[in-house]
C-alpha positions in Angstrom: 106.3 -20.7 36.2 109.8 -20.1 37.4 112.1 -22.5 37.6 116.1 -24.0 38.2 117.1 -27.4 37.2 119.1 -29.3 39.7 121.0 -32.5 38.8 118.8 -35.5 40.8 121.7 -38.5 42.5 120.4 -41.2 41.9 121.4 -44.5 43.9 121.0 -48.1 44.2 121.5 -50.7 46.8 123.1 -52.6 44.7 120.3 -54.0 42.4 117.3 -52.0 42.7 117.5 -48.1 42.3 116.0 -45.3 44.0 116.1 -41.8 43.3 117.4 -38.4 45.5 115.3 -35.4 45.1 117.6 -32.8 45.4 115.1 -29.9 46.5 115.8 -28.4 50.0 119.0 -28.8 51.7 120.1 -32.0 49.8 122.0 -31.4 46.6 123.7 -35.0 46.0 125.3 -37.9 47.3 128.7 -38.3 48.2 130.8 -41.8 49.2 133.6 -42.2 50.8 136.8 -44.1 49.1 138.3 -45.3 52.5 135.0 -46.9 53.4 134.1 -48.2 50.3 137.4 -50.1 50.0 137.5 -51.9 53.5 133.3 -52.7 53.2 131.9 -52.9 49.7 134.1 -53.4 46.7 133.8 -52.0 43.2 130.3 -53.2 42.6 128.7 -50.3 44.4 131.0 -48.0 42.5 129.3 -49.8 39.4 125.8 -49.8 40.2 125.9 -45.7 41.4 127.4 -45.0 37.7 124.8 -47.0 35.9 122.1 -45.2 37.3 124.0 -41.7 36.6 124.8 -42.3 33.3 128.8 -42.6 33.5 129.2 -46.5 33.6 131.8 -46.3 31.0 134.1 -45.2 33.7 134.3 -47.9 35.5 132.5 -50.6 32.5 135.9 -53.3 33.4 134.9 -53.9 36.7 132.1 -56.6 37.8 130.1 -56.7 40.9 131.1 -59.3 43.6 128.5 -59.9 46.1 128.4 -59.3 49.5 129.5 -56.5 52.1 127.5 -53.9 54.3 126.4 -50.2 53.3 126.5 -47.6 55.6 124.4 -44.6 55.0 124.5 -40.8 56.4 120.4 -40.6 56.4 119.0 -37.1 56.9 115.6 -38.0 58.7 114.0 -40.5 59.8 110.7 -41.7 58.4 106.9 -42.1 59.6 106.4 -45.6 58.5 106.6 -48.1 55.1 103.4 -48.1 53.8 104.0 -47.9 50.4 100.4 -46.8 49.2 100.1 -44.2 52.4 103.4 -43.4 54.1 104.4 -39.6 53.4 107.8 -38.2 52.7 110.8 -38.7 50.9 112.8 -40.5 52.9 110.1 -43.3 53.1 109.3 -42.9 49.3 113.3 -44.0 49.0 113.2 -46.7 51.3 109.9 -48.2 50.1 111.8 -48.4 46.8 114.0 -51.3 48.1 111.2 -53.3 49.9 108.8 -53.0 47.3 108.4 -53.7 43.6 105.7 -52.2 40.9 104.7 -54.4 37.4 107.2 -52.0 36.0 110.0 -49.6 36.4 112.5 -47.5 34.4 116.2 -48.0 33.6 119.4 -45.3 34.0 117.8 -43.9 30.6 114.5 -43.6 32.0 113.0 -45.8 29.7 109.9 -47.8 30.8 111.0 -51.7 31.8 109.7 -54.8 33.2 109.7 -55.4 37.1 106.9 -57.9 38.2 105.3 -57.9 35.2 107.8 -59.9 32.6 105.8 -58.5 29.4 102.5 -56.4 28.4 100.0 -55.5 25.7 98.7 -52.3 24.8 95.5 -53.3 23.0 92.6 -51.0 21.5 94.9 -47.9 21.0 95.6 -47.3 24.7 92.1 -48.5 26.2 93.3 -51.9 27.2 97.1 -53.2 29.3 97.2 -56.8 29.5 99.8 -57.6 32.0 102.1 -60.9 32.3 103.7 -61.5 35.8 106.3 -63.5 36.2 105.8 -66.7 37.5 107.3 -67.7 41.1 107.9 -64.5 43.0 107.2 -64.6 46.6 106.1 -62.3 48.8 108.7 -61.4 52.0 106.1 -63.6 54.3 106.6 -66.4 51.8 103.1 -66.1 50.4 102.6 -66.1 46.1 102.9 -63.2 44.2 100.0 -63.4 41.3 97.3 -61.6 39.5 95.0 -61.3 42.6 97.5 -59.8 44.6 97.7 -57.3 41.9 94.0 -56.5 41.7 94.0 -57.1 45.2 96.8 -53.9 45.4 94.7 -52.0 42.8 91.2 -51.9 45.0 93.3 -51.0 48.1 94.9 -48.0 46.4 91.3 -46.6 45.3 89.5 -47.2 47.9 88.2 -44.0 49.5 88.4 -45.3 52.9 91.9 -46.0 52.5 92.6 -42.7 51.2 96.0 -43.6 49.2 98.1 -41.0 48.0 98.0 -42.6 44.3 94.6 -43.3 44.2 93.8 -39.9 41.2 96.3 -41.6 39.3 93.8 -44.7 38.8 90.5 -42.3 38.2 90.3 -43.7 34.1 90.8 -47.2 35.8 87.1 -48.8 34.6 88.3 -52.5 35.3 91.1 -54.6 36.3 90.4 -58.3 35.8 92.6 -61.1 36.6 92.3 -63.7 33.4 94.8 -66.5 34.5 97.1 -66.9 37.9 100.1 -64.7 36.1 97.8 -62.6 33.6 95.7 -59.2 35.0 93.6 -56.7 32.2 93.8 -53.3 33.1 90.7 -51.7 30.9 90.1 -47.9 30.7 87.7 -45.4 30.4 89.4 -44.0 27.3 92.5 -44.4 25.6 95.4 -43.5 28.0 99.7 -43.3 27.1 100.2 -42.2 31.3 99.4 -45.2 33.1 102.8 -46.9 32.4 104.9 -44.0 33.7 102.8 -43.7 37.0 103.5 -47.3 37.2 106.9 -47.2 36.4 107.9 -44.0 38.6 105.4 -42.3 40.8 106.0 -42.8 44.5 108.9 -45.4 43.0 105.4 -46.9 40.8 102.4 -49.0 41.4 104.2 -51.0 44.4 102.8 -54.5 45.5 102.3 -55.0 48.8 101.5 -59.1 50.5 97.5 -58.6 51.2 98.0 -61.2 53.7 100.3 -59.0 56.1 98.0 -56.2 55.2 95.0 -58.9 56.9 97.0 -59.7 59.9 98.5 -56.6 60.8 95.7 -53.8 58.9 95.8 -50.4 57.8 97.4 -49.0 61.1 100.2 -51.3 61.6 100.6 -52.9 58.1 103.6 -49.6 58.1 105.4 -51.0 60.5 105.4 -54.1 59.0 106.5 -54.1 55.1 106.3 -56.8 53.2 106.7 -56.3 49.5 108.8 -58.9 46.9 112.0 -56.6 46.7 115.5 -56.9 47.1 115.5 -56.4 50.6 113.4 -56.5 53.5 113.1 -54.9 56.8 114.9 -56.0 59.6 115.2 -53.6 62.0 113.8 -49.9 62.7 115.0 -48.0 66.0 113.3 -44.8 65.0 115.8 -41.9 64.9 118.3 -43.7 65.3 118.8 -46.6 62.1 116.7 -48.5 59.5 118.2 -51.8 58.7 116.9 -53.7 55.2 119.0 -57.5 54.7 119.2 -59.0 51.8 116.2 -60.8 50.4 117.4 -64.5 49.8 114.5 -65.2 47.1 114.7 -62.4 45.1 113.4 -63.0 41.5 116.1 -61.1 40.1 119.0 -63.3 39.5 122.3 -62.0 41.3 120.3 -59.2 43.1 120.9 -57.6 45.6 124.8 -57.6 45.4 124.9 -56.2 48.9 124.0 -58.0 52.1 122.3 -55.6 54.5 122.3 -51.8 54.4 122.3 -49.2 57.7 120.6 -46.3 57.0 122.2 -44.4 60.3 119.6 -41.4 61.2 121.9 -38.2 61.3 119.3 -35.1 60.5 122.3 -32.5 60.8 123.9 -32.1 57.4 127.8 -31.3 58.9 127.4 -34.2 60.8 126.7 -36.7 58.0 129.8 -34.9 56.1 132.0 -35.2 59.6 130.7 -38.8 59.4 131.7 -39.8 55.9 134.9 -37.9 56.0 135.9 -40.1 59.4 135.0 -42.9 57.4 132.3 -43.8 59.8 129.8 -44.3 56.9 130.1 -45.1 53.5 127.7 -42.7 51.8 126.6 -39.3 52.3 122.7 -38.8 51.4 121.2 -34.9 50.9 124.7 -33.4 51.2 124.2 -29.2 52.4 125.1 -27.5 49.4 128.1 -25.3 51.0 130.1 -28.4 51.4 130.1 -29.8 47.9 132.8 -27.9 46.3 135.4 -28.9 49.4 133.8 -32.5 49.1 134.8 -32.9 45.6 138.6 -32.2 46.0 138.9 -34.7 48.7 140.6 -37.7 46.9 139.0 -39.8 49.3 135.3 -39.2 48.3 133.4 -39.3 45.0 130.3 -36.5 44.8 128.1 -38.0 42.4 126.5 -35.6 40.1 123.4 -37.4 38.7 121.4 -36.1 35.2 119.5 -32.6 35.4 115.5 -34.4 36.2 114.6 -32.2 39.1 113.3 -28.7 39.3 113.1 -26.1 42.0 109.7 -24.0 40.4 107.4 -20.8 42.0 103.8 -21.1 40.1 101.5 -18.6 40.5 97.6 -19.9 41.3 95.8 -18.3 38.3 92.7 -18.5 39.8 93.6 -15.4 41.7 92.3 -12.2 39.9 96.0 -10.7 39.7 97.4 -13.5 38.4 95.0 -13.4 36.1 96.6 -10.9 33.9 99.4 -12.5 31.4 101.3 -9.2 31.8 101.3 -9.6 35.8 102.4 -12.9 35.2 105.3 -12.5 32.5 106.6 -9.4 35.0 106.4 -11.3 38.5 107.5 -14.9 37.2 109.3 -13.5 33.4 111.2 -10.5 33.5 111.0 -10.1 37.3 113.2 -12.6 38.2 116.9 -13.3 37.9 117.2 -17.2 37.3 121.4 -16.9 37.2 122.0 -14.7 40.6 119.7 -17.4 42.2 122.0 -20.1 40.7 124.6 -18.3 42.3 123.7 -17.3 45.3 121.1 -19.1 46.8 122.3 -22.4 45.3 125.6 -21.9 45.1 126.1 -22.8 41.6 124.8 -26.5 42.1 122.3 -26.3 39.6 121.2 -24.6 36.2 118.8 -21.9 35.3 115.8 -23.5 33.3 112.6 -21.9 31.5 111.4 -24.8 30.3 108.9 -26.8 32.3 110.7 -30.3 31.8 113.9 -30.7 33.1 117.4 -31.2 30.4 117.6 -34.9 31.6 114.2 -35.8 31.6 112.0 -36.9 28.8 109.9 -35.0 26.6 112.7 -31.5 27.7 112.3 -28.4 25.1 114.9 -26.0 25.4 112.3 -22.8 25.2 116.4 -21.0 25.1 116.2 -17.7 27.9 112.5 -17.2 27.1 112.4 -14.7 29.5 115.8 -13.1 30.1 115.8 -10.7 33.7 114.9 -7.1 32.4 113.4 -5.1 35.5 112.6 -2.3 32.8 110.5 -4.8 30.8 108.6 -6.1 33.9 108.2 -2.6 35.6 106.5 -1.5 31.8 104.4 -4.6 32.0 103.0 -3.8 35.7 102.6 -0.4 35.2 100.0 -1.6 31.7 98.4 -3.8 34.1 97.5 -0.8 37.1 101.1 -1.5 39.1 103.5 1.2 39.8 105.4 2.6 43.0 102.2 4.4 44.4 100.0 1.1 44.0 102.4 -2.0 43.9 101.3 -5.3 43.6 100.6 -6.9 46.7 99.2 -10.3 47.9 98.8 -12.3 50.9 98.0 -16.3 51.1 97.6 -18.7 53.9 99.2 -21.9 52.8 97.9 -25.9 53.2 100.3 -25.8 56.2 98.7 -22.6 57.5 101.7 -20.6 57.2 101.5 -17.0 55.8 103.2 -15.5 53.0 103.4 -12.5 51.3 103.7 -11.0 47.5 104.9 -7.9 47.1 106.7 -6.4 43.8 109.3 -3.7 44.9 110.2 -0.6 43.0 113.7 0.2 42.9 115.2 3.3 41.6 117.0 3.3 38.1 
């Protein structure tokens, strides 16, 4: 598998983070100074370097509550499900609306959300979960332990057809033993279902099953209601998404913000023209070619968040070329150039990376320049496996999408 690392900006509304996949056009996000000071004080500043890492710089100032953000969005979204709605723009803005049983911190270690405590019982075959006590759904109803199993049998039910529901395959039980107290039990002993609670799809997100009875699986998108820190107000599709501030959130002091505008702009200059005229207060999925002028402006900050994202071509070994380790160490080893990608196709906004974890992620091994570019290597190693100029390697595919592509090795001349 090839791969680059790309630094991942992560953001918060002020309370309750969500992260920016920086595949694509997106590399990071970028604020602007003259906006930030006439709408939303230094506790934005604050909660953006927590979640990067670099709260040191600014560790003297406190958050002060209050104030409006106003976001450059790049798309708009196709609803708020949080167990069904695709893309990443919704997968950001469920984040805010929603909460899991847990979640992770700015060091990506595993912490409480709904759930104020657990158990890990029978080495990993039992997770006895303790909810905190109070939380209320958006719709006013009570968050408890049979809203969780209720959230559980919706997101495996075939009919439903969840995009988390393979996550829960080990699942053989989930019991609710008192109002605030729900036993997970497993097949076998399992370490993985915390992270996928904590950070798939922003985690096992609990949605009211009472709005999911009056509105059902059709329209219960266009109606969120989750127990997070903020809560739909408005949606004018392609034009804004508006969350206000949740009132009862169970987080003391959260949200620090009072509403936040997520203004629809899908071209990338004009977010930047946008945030530079001070028209917005932060720039989301800035176009790479802009970052380096960005980041002299004195007026903006271009937040570079840790290296947890990876851009990666895998090869389907199931195909009888691929197969071969030798095709495979050529096409996706030797064969490929990881720095002149860096450079040129990136424009130096990220890092070249042969290991498959990410530097800023857990569980990263630096495997070094495993495979450092050598054409001569990979042209030896093809020509062992039957490939040279007369017979190159050639493949076509038909993706999910139905789009064609082509694989072709080319031989250049020494």
């Amino acid at each position: 598998m090839a791969g680059i690392r790309s630094g991942t900006a992560g953001f918060t509304f002020l309370g309750e983070k969500v992260w920016l996949h920086t595949c694509g056009e997106g590399q990071m996000g970028v604020k602007g100074g003259r906006a930030m000071k006439r709408h939303i004080t230094w506790s934005m500043l604050i909660a953006l370097l927590i979640v990067l890492g670099l709260v040191g710089v600014a560790a003297a100032q406190q958050p002060r509550s209050g104030g409006t953000l106003r976001v450059a969005w790049e798309a708009d979204i196709s609803g708020l499900d949080p167990h069904l709605s695709f893309g990443m723009q919704a997968r950001l803005v469920v984040g805010n609306l929603f909460n899991s049983l847990v979640t992770i911190d700015a060091e990506l270690n595993i912490v409480p959300d709904l759930a104020a405590s657990w158990e890990i019982l029978e080495n990993g075959k039992v997770y006895v979960f303790h909810l905190h006590k109070g939380v209320k759904f958006h719709d006013g109803t009570d968050f408890d332990a049979e809203a969780v199993r209720w959230n559980y049998e919706r997101v495996v039910n075939p009919e439903e057809k969840t995009l988390d529901a393979p996550y829960y395959n080990s699942v053989e039980a989930v019991e609710v033993l008192d109002a605030y107290t729900v036993r997970f039990t497993f097949k076998h002993p399992t370490r993985t279902v915390l992270p996928v609670m904590a950070a798939d799809r922003v985690g096992f997100l609990q949605m009211s099953p009472a709005a999911y009875k009056q509105w059902g699986r059709e329209e219960v998108r266009l109606h969120p209601v989750g127990t997070g820190p903020f809560k739909l107000a408005r949606w004018e599709q392609n034009q804004v998404i508006v969350l206000e501030k949740n009132p009862h959130y169970f987080k003391p002091g959260l949200p620090y913000l009072d509403r936040v505008e997520l203004r629809i702009m899908k071209d990338g200059v004009t977010r930047v023209t946008a945030l530079r005229a001070g028209e917005v207060d932060f720039g989301n999925m800035v176009p790479r070619e802009h970052v380096e002028r960005l980041s002299h402006d004195p007026q903006l900050y271009v937040l570079r968040g840790k290296d947890t994202q990876r851009i990666t071509t895998a090869l389907n070994q199931k195909q009888p070329i691929f197969k071969d380790v030798r095709v495979r160490r050529a096409v996706l080893g030797y064969g490929i150039d990881r720095h002149a990608i860096v450079k040129t196709a990136l424009l130096g906004q990220a890092q070249p990376l042969w290991s498959p974890v990410p530097p800023g992620s857990r569980g990263h091994m630096d495997f070094g320049e495993q495979f450092p570019y050598d054409p001569e290597k990979a042209r030896a190693l093809l020509k062992e496996a039957g490939y040279d100029a007369q017979h190159p390697l050639v493949k076509g595919y038909e993706n999910l999408h139905g789009y064609k592509l082509r694989f072709e090795t080319t031989w250049l001349d020494k």
